[in-house]
C-alpha positions as CSV (number, residue, x, y, z in Angstrom):
1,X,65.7,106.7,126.2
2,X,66.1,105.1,122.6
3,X,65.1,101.3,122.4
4,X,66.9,98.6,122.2
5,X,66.2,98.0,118.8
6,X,66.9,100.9,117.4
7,X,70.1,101.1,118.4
8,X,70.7,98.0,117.1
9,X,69.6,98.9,113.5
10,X,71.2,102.7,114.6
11,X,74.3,100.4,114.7
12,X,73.6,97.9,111.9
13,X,72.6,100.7,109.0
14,X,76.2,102.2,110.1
15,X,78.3,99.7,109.4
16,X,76.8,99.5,106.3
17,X,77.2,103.0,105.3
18,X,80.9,102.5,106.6
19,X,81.3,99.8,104.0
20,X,80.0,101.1,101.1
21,X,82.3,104.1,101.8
22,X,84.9,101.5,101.9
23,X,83.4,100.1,98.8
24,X,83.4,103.5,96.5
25,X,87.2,104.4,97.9
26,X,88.4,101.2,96.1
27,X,86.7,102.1,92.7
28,X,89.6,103.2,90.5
29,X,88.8,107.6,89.5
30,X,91.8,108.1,87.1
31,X,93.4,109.4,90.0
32,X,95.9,108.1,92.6
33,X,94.7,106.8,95.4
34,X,96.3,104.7,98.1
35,X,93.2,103.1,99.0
36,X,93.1,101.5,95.3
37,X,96.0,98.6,96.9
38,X,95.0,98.9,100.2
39,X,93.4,95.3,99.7
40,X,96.2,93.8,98.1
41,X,97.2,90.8,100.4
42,X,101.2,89.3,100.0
43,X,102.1,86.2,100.4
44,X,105.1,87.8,103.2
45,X,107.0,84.7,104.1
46,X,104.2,81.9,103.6
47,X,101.4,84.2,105.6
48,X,99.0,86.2,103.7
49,X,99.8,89.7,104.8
50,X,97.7,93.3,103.8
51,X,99.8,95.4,102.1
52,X,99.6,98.1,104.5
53,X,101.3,96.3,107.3
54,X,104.9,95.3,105.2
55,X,104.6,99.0,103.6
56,X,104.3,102.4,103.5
57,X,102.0,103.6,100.8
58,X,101.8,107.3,99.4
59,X,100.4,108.8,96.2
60,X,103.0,111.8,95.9
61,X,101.7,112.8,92.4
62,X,97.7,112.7,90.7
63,X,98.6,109.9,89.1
64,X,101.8,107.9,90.6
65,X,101.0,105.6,93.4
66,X,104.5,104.3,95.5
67,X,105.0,101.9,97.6
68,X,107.9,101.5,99.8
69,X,108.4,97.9,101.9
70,X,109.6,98.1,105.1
71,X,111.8,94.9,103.9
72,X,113.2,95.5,99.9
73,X,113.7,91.8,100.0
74,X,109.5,92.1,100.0
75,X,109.7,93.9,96.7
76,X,108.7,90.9,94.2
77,X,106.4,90.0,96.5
78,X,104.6,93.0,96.5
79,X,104.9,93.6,92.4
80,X,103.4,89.7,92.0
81,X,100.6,90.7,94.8
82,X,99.3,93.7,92.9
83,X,99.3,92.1,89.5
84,X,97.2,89.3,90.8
85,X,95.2,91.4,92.2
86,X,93.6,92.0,89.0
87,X,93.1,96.1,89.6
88,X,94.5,96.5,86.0
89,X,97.8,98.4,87.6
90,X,100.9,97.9,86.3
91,X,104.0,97.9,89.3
92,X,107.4,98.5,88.5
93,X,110.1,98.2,90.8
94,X,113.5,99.8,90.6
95,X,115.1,98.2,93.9
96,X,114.1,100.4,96.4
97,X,110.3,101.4,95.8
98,X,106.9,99.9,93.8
99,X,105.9,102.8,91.5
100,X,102.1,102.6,89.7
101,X,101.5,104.8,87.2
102,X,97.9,105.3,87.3
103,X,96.4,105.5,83.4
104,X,93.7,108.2,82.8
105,X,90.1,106.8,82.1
106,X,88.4,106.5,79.0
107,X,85.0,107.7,78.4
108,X,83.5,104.7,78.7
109,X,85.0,103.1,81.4
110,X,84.0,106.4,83.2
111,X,80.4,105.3,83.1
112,X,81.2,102.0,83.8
113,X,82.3,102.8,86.7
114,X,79.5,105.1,87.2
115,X,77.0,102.1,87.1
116,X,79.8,100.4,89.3
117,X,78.8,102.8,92.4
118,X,75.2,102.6,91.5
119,X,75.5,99.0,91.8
120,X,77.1,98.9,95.4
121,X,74.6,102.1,96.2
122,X,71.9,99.5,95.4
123,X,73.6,97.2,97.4
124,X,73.9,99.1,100.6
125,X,70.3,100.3,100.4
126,X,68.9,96.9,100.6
127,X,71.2,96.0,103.4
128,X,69.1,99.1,104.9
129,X,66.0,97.6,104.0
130,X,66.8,94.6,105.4
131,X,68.2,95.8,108.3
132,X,64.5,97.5,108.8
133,X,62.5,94.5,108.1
134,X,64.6,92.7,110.5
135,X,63.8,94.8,113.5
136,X,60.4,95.6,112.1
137,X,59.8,91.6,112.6
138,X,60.7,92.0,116.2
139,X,58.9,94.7,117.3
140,X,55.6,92.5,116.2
141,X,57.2,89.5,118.3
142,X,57.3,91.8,121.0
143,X,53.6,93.6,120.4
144,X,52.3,90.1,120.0
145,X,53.7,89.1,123.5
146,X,52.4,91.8,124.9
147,X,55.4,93.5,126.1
148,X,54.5,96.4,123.9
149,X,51.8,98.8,124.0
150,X,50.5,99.5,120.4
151,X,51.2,103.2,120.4
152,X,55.0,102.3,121.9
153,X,54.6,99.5,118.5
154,X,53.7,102.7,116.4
155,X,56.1,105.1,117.7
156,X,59.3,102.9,117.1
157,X,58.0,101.7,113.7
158,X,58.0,105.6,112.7
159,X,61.0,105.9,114.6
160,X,62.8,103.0,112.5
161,X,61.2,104.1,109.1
162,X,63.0,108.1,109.9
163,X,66.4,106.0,110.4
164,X,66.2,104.1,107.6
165,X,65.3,107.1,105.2
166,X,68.2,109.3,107.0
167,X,70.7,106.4,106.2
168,X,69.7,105.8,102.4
169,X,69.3,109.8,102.0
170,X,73.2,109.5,103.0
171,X,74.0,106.5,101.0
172,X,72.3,108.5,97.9
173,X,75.0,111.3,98.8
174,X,77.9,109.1,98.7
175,X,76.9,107.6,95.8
176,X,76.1,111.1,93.8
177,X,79.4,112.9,95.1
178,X,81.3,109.7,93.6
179,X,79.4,109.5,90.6
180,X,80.4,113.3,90.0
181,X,83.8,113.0,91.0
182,X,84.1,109.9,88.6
183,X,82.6,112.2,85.4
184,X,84.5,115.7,86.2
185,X,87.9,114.1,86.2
């Protein structure tokens, strides 16, 4: 039976690798992406709305995203949303949908964004660490007390130090396969 612990920093370390993916979907690849406005908020009648709940959102071509609002009368809304959303897109609206035509990338705003998903790879791998040292600090409450025996102390401090490298080995592979889908394309 796994400890309590450990399934808490099983759990923690996670969510972290679930974010960073979230993280590295939103950086712009030259390609369309409907995750690129998936964080756009609206103001939909006064109440700061996601974009994915007033609209259906498709990229039909590599680089056209469309949008289509379940209300057209949502369409200005939506254009006004996006642009202050500062993703450097440019919506046009003809009336019925929200087209974004998605501009290649430069050479060097490839490896900008390179360094981008280096940056949030850093980021996730000390949330691991600190995920670690968290637990790590409780299992020595918990020896100290005497509720532990020194080899269980031992055995769960391995056991935690396996997790953590298995999650950052995977954060490492979601950076990489980014990084290389960011310099191919």
């Amino acid at each position: 039976m796994e400890h309590e612990l450990l399934k808490q920093a099983r759990g923690h370390m996670a969510r972290t690798l679930d974010v960073l993916h979230g993280e590295l979907a939103k950086i712009h690849t030259g390609r369309a992406n409907p995750a690129l406005v998936e964080g756009v908020v609206v103001d939909y009648y006064g109440t700061p709305t996601p974009l994915r709940h007033i609209a259906h959102v498709v990229a039909p071509d590599p680089d056209l995203i469309m949008i289509r609002p379940f209300d057209r009368s949502q369409l200005p809304a939506i254009e006004k949303a996006i642009l202050a959303a500062g993703l450097g897109l440019n919506p046009q609206n003809d009336g019925q949908v929200v087209r974004i035509k998605v501009p290649r990338l430069s050479e060097e705003r490839r490896q900008e964004l390179v360094k981008l998903v280096g940056k949030k790879a850093e980021e996730a791998r000390i949330a691991l660490r600190n995920v670690r040292r968290e637990v790590r600090e409780k299992l020595e409450v918990e020896k100290k007390d005497g509720r532990m025996s020194e080899d269980d102390h031992h055995r769960l401090q391995k056991a935690l130090d396996d997790l953590t490298a298995e999650h950052v080995k995977r954060v490492d592979e979601l950076a990489e396969k980014k990084a290389q889908e960011m310099r191919t394309l």
